[in-house]
N, C-alpha and C positions, 0 to 999 in steps of 0.2 A: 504494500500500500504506500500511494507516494503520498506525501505530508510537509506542510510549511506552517512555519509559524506565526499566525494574525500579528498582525502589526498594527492594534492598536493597543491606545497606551494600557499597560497593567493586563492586558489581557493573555490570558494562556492557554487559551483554547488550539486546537491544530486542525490547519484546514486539508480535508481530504481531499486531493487532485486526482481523481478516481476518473478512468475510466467507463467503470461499470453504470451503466445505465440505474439512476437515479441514486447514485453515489455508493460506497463501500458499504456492504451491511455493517461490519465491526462499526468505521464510525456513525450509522445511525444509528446503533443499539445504544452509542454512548455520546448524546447531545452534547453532556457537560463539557467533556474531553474533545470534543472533535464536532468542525462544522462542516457537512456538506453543502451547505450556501454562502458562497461568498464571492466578492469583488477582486480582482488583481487589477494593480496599474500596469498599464502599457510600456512606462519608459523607466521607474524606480522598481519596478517589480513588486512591490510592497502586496499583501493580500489583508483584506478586512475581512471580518467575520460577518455576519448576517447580526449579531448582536451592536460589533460593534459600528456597523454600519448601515442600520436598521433604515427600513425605504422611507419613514418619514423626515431623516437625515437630509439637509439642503447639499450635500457632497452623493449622497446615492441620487436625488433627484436630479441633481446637473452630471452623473456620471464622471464625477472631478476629486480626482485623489488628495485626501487631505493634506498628506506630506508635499508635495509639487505641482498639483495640481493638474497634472494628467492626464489621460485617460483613464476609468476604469471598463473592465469587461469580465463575464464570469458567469457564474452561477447561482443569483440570486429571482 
């Protein structure tokens, strides 16, 4: 299972880069540990989680990476 770790601040969650159609079972059986929804920037590579970058977020609504301001694209 391949895995990166959210980039936002304090958070420890790890984001599943799964392949598998509609992400890794292991990480959905464990929310806390591991996010099958989330944003990657395009040019910092940086990944946000779905918590910490939840859709009412003004950075998920403009798809604008918070660290550089970017692109975001993914799986949320």
């Amino acid at each position: 299972m391949a895995v990166r770790n959210c980039a936002g601040d304090g958070c420890r969650r790890l984001l599943s880069i799964s392949v598998i159609p509609g992400g890794n079972p292991v990480a959905r059986a464990d929310p806390e540990h591991f996010a099958v929804h989330f944003l990657l920037c395009t040019l910092c590579r940086s990944g946000f989680c779905d918590r910490c970058l939840p859709p009412e977020s003004p950075f998920h609504r403009l798809r604008a990476c918070p660290k550089c301001g970017a692109d975001l694209v993914g799986r949320i």
